[in-house]
Structures are given as structure tokens and as C-alpha cells.
N, C-alpha and C positions, 0 to 999 in steps of 0.2 A: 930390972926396973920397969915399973907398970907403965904405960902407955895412958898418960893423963886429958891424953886430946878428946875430945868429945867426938863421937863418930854422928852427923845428922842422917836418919833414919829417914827414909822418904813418908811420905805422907800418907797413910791408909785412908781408903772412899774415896771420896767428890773433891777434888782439889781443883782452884784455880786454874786455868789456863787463860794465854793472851792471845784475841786472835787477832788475827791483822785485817789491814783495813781493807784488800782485795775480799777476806769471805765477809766481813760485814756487810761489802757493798752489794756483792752477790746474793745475799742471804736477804736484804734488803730488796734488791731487787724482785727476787722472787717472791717474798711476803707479797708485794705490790702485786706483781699477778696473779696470786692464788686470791686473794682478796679483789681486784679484777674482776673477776671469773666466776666466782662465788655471790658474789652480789648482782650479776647478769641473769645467773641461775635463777636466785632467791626471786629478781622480780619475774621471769619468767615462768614461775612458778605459778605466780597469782597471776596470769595474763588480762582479769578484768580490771582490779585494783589497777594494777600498772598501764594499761591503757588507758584509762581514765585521766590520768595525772599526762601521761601522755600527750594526748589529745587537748585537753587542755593548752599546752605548752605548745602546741602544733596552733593552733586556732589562733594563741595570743601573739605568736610571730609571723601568722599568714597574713593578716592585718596590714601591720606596716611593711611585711614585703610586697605586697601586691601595690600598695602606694607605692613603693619602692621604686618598681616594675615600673608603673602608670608612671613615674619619672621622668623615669630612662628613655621614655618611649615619646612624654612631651619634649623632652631636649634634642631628641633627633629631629623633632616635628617642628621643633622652633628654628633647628639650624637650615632646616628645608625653607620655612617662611622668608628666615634671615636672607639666605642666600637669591630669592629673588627678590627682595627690597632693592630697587635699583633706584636713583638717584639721577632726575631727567632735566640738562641743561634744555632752556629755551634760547636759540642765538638771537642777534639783531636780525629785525625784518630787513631781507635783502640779501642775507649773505652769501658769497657765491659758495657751490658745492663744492669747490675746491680747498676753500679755506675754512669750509668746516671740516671736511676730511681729514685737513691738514690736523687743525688740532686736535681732533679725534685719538690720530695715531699719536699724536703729544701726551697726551694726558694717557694714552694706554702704558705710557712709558713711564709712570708715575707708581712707586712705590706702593703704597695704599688703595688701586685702580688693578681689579681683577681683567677686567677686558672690559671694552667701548663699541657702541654701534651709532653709526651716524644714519641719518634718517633726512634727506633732502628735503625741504618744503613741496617740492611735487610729489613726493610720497606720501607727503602726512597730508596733504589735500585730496588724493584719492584714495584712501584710506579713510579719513574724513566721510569724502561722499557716500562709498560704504556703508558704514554703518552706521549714518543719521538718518541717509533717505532725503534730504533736502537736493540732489539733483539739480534739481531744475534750477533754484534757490541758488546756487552755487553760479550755474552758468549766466546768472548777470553780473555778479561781480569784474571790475575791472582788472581787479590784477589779485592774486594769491595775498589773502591775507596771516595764512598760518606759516612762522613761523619752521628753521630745520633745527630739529632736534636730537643732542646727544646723549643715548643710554648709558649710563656709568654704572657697572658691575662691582659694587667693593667685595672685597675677597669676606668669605665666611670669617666670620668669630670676631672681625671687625671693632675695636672697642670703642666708647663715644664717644672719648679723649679725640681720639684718632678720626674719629668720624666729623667731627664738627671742625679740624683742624684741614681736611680733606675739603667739605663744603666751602672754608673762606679762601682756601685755593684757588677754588673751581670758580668764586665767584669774582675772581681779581682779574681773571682770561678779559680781554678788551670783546671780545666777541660774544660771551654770553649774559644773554639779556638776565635772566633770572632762573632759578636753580628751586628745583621742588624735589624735597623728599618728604615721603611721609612715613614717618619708622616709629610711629606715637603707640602703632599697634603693638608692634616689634616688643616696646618696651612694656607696655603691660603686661604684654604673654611674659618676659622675664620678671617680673614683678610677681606675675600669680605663679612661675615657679619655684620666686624667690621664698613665697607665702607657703607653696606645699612642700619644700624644705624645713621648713620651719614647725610643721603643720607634724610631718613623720618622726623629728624628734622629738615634738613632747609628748607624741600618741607613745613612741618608740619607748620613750623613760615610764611612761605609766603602766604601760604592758608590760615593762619589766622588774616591776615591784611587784606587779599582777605573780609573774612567774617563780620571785622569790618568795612572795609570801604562798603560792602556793606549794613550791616544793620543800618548803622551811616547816608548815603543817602538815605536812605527810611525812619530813625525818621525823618530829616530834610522837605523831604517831606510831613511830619505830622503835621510839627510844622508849615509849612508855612501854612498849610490849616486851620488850627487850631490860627489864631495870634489872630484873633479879642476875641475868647472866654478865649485865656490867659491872655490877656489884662482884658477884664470881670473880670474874676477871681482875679487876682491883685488888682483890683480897690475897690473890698470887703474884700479884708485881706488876700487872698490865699495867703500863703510861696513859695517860690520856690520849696521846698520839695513835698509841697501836688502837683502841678504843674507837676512835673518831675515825677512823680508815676506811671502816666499811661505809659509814654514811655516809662520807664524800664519795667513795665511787659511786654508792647509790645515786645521789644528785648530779653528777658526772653521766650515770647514765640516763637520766630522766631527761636530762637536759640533750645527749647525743641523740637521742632517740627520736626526741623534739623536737628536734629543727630536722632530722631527716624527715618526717611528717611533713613537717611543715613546708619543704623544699619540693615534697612532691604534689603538697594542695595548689603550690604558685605551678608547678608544670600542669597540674590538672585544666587550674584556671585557663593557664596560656594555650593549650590546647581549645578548650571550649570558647572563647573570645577570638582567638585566630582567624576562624574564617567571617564570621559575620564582620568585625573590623577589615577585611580583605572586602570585604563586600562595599561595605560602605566607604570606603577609601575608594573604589574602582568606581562608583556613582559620583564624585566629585571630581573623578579624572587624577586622580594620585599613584601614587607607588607604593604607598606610603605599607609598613608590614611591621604586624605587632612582633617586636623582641621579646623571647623571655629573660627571665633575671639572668644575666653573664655567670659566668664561673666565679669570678673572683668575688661579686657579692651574693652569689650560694654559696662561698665558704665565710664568708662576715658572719651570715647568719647563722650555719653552722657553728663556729668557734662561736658568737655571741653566747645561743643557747646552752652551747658545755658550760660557759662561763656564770650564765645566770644560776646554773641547777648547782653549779658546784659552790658558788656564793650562798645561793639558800640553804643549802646542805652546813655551809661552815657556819653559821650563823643560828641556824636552827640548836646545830651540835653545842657548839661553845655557850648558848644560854641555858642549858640544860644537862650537862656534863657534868657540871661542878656540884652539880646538884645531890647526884648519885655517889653516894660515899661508903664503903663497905661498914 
């Protein structure tokens, strides 16, 4: 009796296989860097082209980092300002040295009060004579008419909540006559750095449309030159994705490239501004020494411009991709 079972014959040629999802992701992975690498090459190849767009991209982020910079550098300069803003009790005329002393060390023990210095009326009268020159003018007076006064240090970063709340303290003490600060300046200087905050990010946003639409016109440039072989590609099964790969890393690298540029025009800058700002700080008697941009916002700007090149790049790509059909 014949054997009616069907014997299945394996497959001759190209048959199916399943692969799993460790060599996809491998295999993926590596696409990513030979494409990486290959597009590093390509612009390295035209080194003027590509500098070009470079440079560009460097110049349009050196801009608002330099204001960046100039910052960084008025906020240290403000909290130097801040911190000698001192706040100068006048006592009643008369009061003995003692019991200004007294409440001196009081109010040093005050929350909101960095440190106090009491100033006896015999001091602030020769001191006085000093530096008016009235002398002689002095010595007929009967009796001291200036006032001892207490220097009140509020501690740095001080808020104005906190500051005005400090002042109606200071002025309830039975001992002090009247209470002068002048922090009007104070507040301006934070007001025009409130204005150059405000001033870097809408420069920031314009320059960075500046940099997508310039690296958006230079993938399209790529893609024009490139139709015939995306069509090619197409015509064998390429995805849109595998297609679009090379051009994002290309704007990926316009954009790395970029902000290293541009990282080194702000150290150029700070190098050549360093000593003349040393200079001029030391003729007003300061300390005062230009920063350059910190680590953490040379990589803002860093990651920023990968991000702007790789935005222009996807945007350039996806309006002109769909376009190209085998």
C-alpha cells in the first residue's frame, strides 16, 4: 500500500527567513554609522561648500552667545553692585555710643542683616571735617551736630519683598532717627538686564530660523542633485526613512560643526576683550574679570545647533521627498 502522505520538499532559491529583533537592531545600528560617516566624508570632501554653510551657522550663533556671555558677566557685576548697596540708619542726635553699639550688635542678629557697623558721631564729624575742608567752620560750632550712624549690610540676592520688609523693621527701633537707602540704581541695572534677556531671545529665535532656513536650502540643494539616485532607490524598495538618513545626518553635521565654530569665535572674543576689560576694571579700582561662556551654556549651544541643523535638514527633506517618485 502506497504511502499517500505528501512529502513537503524544501524550498529551492531565495526563501524567507525571520530575523530577530537583536540583528535588526544591530543591523540598524550600523546602517546609522556607516551613514554617519559617509556623510562626514561627503562634506569633507567639498571643504568650501561646506564651510560656507558652516560659517554661516557659526557667525549666526556667535551673536547671541556673545550677548550671552556679556550676561553672565553683567549679573556677577550687578551682584558686586548689590552687595555694597548698604542701607544707612541716622540715630537721634545725642545718642550715647553705647547704645548705638548696643543695637548695632541687635540688628546684626537679624535674619535678613548680613553684618552692621556702628559709626559714633565723633567719627562721622572727623571724617566730616576731612573731606569738606570746612575746618575752621566746624570749630565754632557748640556742640556736634552730626548724627552716629548704623551701616546695614543685607546679605547678596536679597529680594524687595524682603527688603522693604527689613526697612520697616529698622525703622520702628526707638533709636533711629531716619533710614536712607538708595537701591533705585540697583534696580534699573536689573531691569536693563531683565531687557537683555529678553533682547537674546528674540535675536536667539530669528537667528534660528536664519539657520534652518539656511541649512533647509542647502539639503534641497542635495536633493536636487541627488533625484535620479532616490528615484533608483525607490525603485528597489528604499523607504522614505532609509532615503532621508543621509540628509539628516548631513544637517546633524552642519549643525555639530556650527556651534563648534561658533564656541571657539566666543573664546576668541574672550580672549581679545580679557585684558583691555582688566584694564579698565583696574582704573576704577575693581576686581571685577571678564568670564567666558561656562561649560554648561557651551553645550546649550552646542546641542542647540545640532538641533537647529537637524530640524532644517527634516523639513527641507519631508517637503521634497514625496515629491520624487520612481
Amino acid at each position: 500500500m502506497s504511502d499517500n502522505r505528501t512529502q513537503k520538499t524544501p524550498p529551492s532559491g531565495a526563501s524567507l527567513q525571520e530575523i530577530g529583533l537583536s540583528k535588526r537592531l544591530s543591523a540598524w545600528l550600523a546602517h546609522h554609522q556607516l551613514v554617519a560617516v559617509e556623510t562626514l566624508l561627503k562634506l569633507l570632501a567639498n571643504p568650501l561648500g561646506s564651510l560656507l554653510t558652516w560659517l554661516v551657522i557659526a557667525i549666526s550663533l556667535t551673536l547671541p552667545g556673545a550677548l550671552w556671555m556679556a550676561l553672565d558677566n553683567m549679573e556677577q557685576l550687578s551682584g558686586r553692585f548689590q552687595e555694597s548697596g548698604r542701607i544707612t540708619l541716622y540715630l537721634t542726635p545725642q545718642t550715647p555710643a553705647t547704645d548705638g553699639q548696643a543695637l548695632s550688635d541687635r540688628i546684626t542678629g537679624l535674619e535678613s542683616v548680613a553684618s552692621t557697623e556702628f559709626i559714633d558721631a565723633d567719627t562721622v564729624l572727623d571724617e566730616f571735617r576731612t573731606n569738606s575742608g570746612l575746618e575752621a567752620a566746624l570749630d565754632f560750632l557748640p556742640q556736634n551736630p552730626l548724627p552716629s550712624v548704623i551701616l546695614v549690610e543685607p546679605p547678596l540676592g536679597l529680594q524687595q519683598a524682603q527688603l522693604l520688609e527689613l526697612l520697616e523693621q529698622l525703622k520702628s527701633y526707638h533709636l533711629v532717627d531716619s533710614v536712607q537707602v538708595d537701591m533705585a540704581w540697583v534696580e534699573r541695572l536689573l531691569a536693563m538686564l531683565a531687557l537683555a534677556e529678553r533682547l537674546i531671545g528674540v535675536l536667539g529665535l530669528l537667528l534660528a530660523l536664519a539657520i534652518l532656513l539656511v541649512v533647509g536650502n542647502t539639503i534641497r540643494l542635495a536633493i536636487a542633485a541627488r533625484v535620479d539616485e532616490i528615484r533608483v532607490v525607490k525603485l528597489v524598495g528604499g523607504t522614505n526613512a532609509w532615503v532621508r538618513r543621509p540628509f539628516l545626518y548631513t544637517g546633524l553635521w552642519y549643525g555639530m560643526v556650527g556651534g563648534l565654530l561658533a564656541w571657539l569665535l566666543l573664546i576668541i572674543c574672550w580672549l581679545v576683550l580679557r585684558g583691555p576689560v582688566a584694564d579698565l576694571a583696574q582704573l576704577y579700582g575693581s576686581a571685577f574679570v571678564l568670564q567666558p561662556l561656562d561649560a554648561g551654556a557651551a553645550m546649550v549651544l552646542l546641542l542647540s545647533a545640532m538641533l537647529l541643523g537637524w530640524l532644517g535638514a527634516w523639513w527641507s527633506v519631508s517637503r521634497h521627498l514625496d515629491q520624487i517618485e520612481p
